[in-house]
C-alpha positions in Angstrom: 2.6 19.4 15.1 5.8 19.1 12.9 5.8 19.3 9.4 9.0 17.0 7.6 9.4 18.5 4.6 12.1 16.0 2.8 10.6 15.3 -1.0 12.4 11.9 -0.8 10.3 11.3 2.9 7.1 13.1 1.5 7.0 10.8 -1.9 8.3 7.6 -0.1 6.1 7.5 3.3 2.8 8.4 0.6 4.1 5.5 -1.3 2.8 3.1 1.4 -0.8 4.4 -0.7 0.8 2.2 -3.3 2.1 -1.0 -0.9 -1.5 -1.5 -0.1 -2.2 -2.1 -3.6 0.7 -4.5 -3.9 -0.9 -6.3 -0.3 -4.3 -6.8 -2.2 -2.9 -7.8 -5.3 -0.8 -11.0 -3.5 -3.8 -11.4 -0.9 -5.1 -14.1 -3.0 -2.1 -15.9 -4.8 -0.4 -17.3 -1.5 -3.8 -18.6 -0.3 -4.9 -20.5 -3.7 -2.8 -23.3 -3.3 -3.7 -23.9 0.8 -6.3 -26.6 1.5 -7.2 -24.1 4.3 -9.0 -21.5 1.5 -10.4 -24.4 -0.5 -12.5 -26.2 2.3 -13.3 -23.0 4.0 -14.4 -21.9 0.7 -15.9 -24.4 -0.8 -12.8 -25.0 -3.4 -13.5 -22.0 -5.7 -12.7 -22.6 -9.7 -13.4 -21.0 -12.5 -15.8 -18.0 -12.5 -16.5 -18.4 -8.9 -12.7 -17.3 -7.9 -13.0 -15.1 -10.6 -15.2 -13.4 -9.0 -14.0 -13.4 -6.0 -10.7 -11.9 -7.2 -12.5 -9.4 -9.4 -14.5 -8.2 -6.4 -11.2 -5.8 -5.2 -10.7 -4.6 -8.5 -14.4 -3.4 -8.8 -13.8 -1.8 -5.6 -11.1 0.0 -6.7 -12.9 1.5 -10.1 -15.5 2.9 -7.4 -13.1 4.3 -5.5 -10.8 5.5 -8.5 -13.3 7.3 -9.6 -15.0 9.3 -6.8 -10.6 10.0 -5.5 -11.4 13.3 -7.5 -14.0 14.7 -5.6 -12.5 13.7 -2.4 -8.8 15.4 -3.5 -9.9 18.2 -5.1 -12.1 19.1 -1.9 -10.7 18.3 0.8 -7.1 18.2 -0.6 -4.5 14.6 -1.8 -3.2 14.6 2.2 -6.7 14.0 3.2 -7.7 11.8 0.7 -5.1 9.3 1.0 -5.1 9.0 5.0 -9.2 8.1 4.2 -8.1 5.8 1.8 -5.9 4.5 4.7 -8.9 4.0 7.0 -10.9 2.2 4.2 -8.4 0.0 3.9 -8.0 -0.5 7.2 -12.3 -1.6 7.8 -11.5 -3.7 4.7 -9.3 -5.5 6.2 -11.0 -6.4 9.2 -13.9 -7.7 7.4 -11.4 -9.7 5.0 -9.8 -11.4 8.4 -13.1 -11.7 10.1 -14.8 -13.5 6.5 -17.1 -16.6 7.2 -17.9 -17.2 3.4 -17.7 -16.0 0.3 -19.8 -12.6 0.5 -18.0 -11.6 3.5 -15.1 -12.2 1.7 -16.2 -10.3 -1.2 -17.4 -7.4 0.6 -14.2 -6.7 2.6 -12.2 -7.0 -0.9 -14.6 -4.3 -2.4 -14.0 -2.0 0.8 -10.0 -2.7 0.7 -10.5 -2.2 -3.3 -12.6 1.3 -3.1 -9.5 2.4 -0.7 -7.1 1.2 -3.0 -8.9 3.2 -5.6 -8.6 6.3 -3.9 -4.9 5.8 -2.9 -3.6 4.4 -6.5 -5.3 7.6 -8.3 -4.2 10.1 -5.5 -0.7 9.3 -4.0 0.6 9.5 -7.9 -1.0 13.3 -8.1 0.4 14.3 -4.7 3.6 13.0 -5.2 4.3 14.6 -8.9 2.7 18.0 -6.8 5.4 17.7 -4.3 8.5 16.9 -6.5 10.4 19.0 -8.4 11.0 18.0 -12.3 14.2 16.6 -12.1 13.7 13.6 -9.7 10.0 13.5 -10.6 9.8 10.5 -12.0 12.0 9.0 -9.4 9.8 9.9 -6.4 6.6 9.0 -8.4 8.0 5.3 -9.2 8.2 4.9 -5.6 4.5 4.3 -5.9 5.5 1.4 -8.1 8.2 0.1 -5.8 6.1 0.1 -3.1 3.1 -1.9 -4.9 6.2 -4.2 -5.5 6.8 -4.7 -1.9 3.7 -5.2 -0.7 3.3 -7.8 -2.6 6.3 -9.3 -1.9 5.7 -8.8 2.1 2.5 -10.2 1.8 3.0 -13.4 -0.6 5.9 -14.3 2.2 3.4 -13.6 5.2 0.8 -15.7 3.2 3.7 -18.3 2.8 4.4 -18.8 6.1 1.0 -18.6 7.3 0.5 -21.4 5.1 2.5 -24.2 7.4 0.1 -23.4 10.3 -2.5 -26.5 11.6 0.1 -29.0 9.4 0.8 -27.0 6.5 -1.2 -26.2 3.3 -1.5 -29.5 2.3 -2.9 -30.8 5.3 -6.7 -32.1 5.0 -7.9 -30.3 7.8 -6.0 -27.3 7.9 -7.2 -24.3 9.9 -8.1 -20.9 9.0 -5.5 -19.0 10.4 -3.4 -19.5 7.0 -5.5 -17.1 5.7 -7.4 -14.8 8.6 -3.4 -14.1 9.6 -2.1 -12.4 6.2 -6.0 -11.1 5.7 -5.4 -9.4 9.1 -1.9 -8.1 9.0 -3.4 -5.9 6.0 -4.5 -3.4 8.5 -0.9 -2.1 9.6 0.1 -0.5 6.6 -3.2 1.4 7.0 -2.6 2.7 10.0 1.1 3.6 9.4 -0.5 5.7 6.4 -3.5 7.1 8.5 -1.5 8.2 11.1 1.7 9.2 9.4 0.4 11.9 7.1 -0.5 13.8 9.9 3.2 14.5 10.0 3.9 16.0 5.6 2.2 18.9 3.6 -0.3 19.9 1.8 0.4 19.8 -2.1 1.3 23.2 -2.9 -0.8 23.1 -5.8 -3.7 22.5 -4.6 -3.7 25.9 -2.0 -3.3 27.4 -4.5 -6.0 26.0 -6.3 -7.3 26.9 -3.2 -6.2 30.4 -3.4 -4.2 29.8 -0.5 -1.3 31.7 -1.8 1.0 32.1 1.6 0.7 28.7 2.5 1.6 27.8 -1.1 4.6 29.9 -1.3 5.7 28.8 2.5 5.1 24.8 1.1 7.3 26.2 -1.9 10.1 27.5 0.1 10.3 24.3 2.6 10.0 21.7 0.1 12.4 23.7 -2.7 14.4 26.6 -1.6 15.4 25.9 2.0 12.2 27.3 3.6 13.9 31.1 1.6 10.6 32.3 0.2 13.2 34.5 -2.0 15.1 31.8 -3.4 15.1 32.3 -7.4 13.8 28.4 -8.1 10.6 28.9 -5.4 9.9 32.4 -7.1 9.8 30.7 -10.7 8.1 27.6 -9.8 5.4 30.1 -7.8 5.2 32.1 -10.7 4.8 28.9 -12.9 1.8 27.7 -10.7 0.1 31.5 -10.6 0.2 31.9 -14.4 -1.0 28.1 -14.9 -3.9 28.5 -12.7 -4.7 32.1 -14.1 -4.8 30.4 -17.4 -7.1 27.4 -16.6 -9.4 29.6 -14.9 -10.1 31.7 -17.6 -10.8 29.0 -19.8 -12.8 27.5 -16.9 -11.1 24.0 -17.1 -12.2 23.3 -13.7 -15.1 20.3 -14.4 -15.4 17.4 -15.9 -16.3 18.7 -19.1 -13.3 20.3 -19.2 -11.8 17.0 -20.0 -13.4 16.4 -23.2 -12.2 19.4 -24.3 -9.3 18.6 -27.7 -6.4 20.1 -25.9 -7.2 18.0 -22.8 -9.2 14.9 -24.5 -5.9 13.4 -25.9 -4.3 13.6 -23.0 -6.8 11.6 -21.3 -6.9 9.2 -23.9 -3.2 8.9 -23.8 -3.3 8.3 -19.8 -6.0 5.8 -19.5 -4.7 3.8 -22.4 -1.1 4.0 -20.6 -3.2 2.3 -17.5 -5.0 -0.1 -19.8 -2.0 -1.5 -21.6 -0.6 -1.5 -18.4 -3.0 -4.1 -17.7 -3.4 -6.1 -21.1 0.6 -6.6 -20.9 -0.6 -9.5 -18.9 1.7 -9.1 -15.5 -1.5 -8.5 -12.8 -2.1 -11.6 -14.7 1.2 -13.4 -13.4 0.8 -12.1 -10.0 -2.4 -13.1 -9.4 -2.1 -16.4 -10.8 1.5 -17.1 -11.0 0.8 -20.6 -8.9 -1.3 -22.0 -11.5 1.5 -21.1 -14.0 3.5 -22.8 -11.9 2.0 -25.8 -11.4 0.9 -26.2 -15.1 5.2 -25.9 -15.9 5.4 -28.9 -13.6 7.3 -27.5 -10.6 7.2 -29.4 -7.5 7.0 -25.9 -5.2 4.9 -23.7 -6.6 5.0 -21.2 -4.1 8.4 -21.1 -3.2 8.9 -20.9 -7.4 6.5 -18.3 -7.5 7.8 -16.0 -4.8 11.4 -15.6 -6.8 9.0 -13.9 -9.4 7.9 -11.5 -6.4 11.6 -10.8 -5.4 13.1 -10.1 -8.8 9.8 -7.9 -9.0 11.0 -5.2 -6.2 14.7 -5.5 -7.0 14.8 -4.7 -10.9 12.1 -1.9 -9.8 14.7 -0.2 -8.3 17.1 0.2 -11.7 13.6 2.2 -12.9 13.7 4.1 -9.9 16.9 5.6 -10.4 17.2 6.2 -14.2 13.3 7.1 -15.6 14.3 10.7 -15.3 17.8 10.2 -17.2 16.5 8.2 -19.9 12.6 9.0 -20.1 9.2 8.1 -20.1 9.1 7.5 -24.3 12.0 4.5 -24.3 10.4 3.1 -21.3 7.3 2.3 -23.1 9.2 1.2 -25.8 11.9 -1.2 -24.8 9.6 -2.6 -22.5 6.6 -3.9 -24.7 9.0 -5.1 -27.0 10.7 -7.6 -24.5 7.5 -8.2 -23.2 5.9 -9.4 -25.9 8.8 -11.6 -26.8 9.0 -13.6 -23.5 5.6 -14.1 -23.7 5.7 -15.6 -27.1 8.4 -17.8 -26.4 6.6 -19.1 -23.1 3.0 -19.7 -25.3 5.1 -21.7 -28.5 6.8 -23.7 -25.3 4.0 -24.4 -23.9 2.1 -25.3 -27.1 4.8 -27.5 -28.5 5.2 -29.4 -25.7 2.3 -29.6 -23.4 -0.7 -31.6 -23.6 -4.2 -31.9 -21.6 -4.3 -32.4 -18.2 -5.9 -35.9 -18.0 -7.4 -35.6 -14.4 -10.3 -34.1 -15.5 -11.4 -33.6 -11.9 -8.8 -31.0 -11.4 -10.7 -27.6 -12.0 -7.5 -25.3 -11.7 -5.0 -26.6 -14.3 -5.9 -28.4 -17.7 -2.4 -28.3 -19.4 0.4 -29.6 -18.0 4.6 -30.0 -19.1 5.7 -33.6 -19.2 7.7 -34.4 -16.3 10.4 -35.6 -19.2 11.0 -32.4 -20.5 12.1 -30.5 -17.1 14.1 -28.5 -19.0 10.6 -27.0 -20.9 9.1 -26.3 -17.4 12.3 -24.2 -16.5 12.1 -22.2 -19.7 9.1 -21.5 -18.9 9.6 -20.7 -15.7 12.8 -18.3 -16.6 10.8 -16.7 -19.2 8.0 -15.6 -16.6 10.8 -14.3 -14.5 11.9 -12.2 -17.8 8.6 -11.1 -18.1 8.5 -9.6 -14.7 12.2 -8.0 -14.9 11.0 -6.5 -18.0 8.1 -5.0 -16.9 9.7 -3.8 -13.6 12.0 -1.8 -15.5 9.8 -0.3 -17.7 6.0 -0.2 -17.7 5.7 -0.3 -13.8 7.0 2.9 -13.0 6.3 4.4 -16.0 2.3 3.5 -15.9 2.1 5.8 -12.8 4.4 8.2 -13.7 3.0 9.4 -16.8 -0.7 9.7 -16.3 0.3 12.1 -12.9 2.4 14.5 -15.1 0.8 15.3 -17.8 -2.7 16.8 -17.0 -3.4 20.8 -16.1 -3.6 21.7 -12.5 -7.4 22.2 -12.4 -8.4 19.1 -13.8 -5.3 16.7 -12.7 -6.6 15.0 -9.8 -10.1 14.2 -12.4 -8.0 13.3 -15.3 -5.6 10.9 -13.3 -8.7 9.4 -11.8 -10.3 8.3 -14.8 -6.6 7.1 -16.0 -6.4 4.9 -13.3 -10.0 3.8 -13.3 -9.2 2.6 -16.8 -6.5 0.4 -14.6 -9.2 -1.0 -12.4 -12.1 -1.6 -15.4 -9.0 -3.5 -17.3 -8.3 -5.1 -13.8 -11.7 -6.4 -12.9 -12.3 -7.7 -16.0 -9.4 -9.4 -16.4 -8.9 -10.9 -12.6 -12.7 -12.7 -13.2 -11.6 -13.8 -16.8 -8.2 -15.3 -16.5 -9.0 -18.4 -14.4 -11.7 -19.4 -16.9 -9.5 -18.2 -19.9 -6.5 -20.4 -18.7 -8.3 -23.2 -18.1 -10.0 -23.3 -21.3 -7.2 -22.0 -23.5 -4.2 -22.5 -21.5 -1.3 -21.7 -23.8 -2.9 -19.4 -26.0 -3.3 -17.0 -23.3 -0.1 -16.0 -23.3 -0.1 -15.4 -27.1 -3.1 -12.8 -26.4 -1.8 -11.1 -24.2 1.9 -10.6 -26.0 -0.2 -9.7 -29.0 -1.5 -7.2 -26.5 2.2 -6.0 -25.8 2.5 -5.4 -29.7 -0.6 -3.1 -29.8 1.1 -1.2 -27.0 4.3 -0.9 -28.9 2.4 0.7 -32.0 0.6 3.0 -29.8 3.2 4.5 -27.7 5.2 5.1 -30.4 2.8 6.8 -32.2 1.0 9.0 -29.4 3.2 9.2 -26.2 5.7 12.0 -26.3 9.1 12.8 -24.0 8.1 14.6 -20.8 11.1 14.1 -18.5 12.7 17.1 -17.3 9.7 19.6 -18.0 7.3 20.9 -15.1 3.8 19.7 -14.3 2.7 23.6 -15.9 5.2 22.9 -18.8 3.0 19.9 -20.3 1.0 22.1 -22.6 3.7 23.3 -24.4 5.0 19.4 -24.8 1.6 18.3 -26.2 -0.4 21.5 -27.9 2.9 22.6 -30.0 1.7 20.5 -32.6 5.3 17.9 -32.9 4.7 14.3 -33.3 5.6 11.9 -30.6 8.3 10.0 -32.5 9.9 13.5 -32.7 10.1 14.7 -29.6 13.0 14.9 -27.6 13.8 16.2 -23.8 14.3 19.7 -23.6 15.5 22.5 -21.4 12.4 23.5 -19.1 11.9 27.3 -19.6 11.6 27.1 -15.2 15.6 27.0 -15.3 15.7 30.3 -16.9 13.4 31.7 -15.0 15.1 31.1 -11.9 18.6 32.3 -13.8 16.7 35.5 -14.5 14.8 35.9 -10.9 18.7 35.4 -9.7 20.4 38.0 -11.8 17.8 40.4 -10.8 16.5 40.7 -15.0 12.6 39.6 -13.6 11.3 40.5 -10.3 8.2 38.6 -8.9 5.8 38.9 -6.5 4.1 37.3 -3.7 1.4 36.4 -6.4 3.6 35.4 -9.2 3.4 38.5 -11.3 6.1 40.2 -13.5 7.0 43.6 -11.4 9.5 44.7 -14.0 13.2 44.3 -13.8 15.9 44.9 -11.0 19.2 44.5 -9.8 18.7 42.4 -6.8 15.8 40.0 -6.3 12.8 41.3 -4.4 8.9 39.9 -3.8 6.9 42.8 -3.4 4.8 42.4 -0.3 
């Protein structure tokens, strides 16, 4: 079978890991506003489509958590293509729902593979890349959550106008067994598709797979040369990384409570939990009650702008996290943030008042229709919101938590980091329609307070790692330099290679120092 062996092919086609996510995330905000789902549902409010909501995210905190197991055994590849046929049995049951439990169970199935995929395709992606585009292949995990949920709000939107549109009292149940069902083809583009890329390199040699490694190595790095200076140093980097962590055993779980590692893991799931607490999950999931509390006559037309400014100011992230960094990222970001939610809460406050149809269970503050121009500042603040995050914390959030564990205990570490996601998820997805309905405006102040606690944090405890290797992180967080003070760096893997090339360090097949030479040699 062929092997591509393209990073940018490797990183993007595992991405589709991350598009399911984004699929699951807008399965539910294109269907809320259909009388289809209400009638068929019994018109679920409050805590009921709470629950219903929260029932993926508690799926995916199952899943997140057992993704190490399953990666470290049987390797990423493997785990995300059973991830994809989770998903894909999720799906079915979604499509095929005749209640509410159905419902719930095929969300907690699509959430345990989304568990697996959004801890995973991070850790096999920042294995695969080199350090200088790292952070550009791994936000393609971020871009791709964007457009699938994009791609699925506008299938759910169309969907919608079947059997008289979603309006209509006696609207059928394709609007929602269509989009519920078209889930499944990602999955199998995934399942089938990985067939075709590598192994991480990392983990055979985890593995102790050391030719397979170095022939990964060569193909993904050096132009399949298994000579070439940068494979040789990076091989080297990996064998002396490995040798380290297994004399200090930091292979299990306890290994992660350990105060070298413990900080990091602190660091990575609160980067997932702020993540979270920033409020935008919130504005996907709900952005058509937002909507129709500002007043807007189409709510989901509004709303999916918000899903299309979401993919294209993703892309601006893409393309300059690893020239700018990870640290300013974090920064920038919960600053403008918290500001736009702010503005939106004190707009909202000032000039909204209680919805006086106290039969409607969804909304219970509402804009005067005499102060449109309220409603559209509203409305352009959200969009803010989501440009700002796009740009910053949506990449970033992935990004970080893959890069800056030890090989041995990565794929454990990342999986608690984005379990943290999922806890922060589930809780939130079952609170927020409750939450909004009984404190409307002041939501939004919590959650920009939120974005101010996130500021403070970062700044204190997240240092620069752009341009530094995944076996270079120790150095960045054990040399005893405070976040505020750290600054990118020259990774010692470039001088390596310089010296493999000039013939000053000669390596073997297994990464050790053979002495020096004139020409560069592995000695076999």
């Amino acid at each position: 079978m062929k092997t591509f062996y393209s990073v940018y092919a490797i990183c993007a086609f595992a991405a589709i890991g991350g598009g399911l996510f984004g699929f699951d995330i807008s399965s539910m905000s294109g269907v809320l506003g259909t009388n289809a789902y209400r009638n068929y549902f019994n018109k679920p409010t409050g805590t009921r489509q709470g629950g219903i909501t929260a029932a993926m995210p508690a799926g995916s905190l199952v899943g997140a958590l057992s993704s190490s197991f399953i990666a470290d055994r049987l390797s990423r590849k493997t785990a995300i293509q059973i991830a994809a046929a989770i998903w894909i049995l999720g799906s079915i049951f979604q499509a095929a729902s005749n209640g509410v439990a159905l419902l719930c169970v095929g969300r907690v199935v699509s959430g345990f593979a989304i568990g697996i995929a959004s801890a995973i395709v991070p850790v096999y992606q920042s294995e695969i890349a080199p350090k200088e585009i790292r952070g550009r292949v791994v936000s393609l995990q971020q871009w791709a959550i964007t457009w699938g949920i994009l791609i699925q709000y506008f299938i759910q939107y169309g969907a919608s106008f079947v059997d008289g549109g979603p309006k209509a009292p006696n609207q059928g149940t394709a609007a929602f067994r269509i989009p519920w069902g078209i889930q499944a083809v990602p999955g199998v583009i995934l399942l089938v598709g990985m067939f075709f890329f590598p192994r991480s390199p990392r983990w055979l040699a985890s593995k102790d797979r050391w030719e397979e490694a170095l022939t990964v190595l060569a193909n993904l790095h050096g132009g399949g040369d298994t000579s070439h200076p940068k494979v040789l140093a990076e091989y080297k980097e990996i064998e002396d990384a490995l040798r380290f962590e297994r004399e200090l055993a930091d292979s299990s779980f306890a290994a992660l409570v350990k105060p070298r590692i413990l900080k990091r893991v602190a660091l990575g799931m609160s980067i997932q939990m702020w993540s979270q607490l920033c409020g935008m999950n919130v504005m996907m999931y709900y952005i058509f009650l937002v909507m129709k509390s500002a007043g807007i006559a189409d709510e989901l037309l509004t709303a999916s702008i918000q899903y299309i400014i979401n993919v294209a100011l993703t892309l601006p992230a893409i393309i300059w996290l690893d020239r700018f960094g990870r640290r300013p990222a974090l920064l920038i970001g919960s600053t403008l943030m918290m500001t736009f939610l702010f503005i939106s809460g004190a707009l909202q406050g000032a000039y909204g008042y209680p919805n006086p149809d106290k039969s409607d269970k969804e909304v219970s503050w509402l804009i005067p229709k005499s102060h449109a121009s309220v409603s559209k500042g509203i409305v352009a603040c959200s969009y803010l919101f989501v440009a700002s995050f796009a740009t910053t914390w949506g990449p970033t959030s992935w990004t970080y938590p893959s890069e800056i564990f030890p090989s041995k205990v990565r794929a454990k570490a990342v999986s608690l980091a984005t379990a943290s996601n999922w806890i922060w998820n589930c809780i939130l997805a079952f609170a927020v329609p409750p939450l909004l309905y009984s404190i409307n405006w002041k939501m939004y102040m919590i959650f920009g307070t939120f974005n101010g606690l996130a500021l403070i944090h970062m700044f204190l405890t997240a240092p620069e790692t752009k341009g530094k290797t995944l076996e270079e992180m120790d150095d960045v967080f054990d040399r005893g330099i405070p976040a505020w003070k750290t600054r990118a760096t020259t990774s010692r893997l470039d001088q390596l290679a310089r010296d493999i090339e000039t013939g000053e360090v000669k390596i073997d097949r297994h990464g050790k120092n053979v002495g020096t030479t004139e020409t560069v040699e592995r000695k076999i």
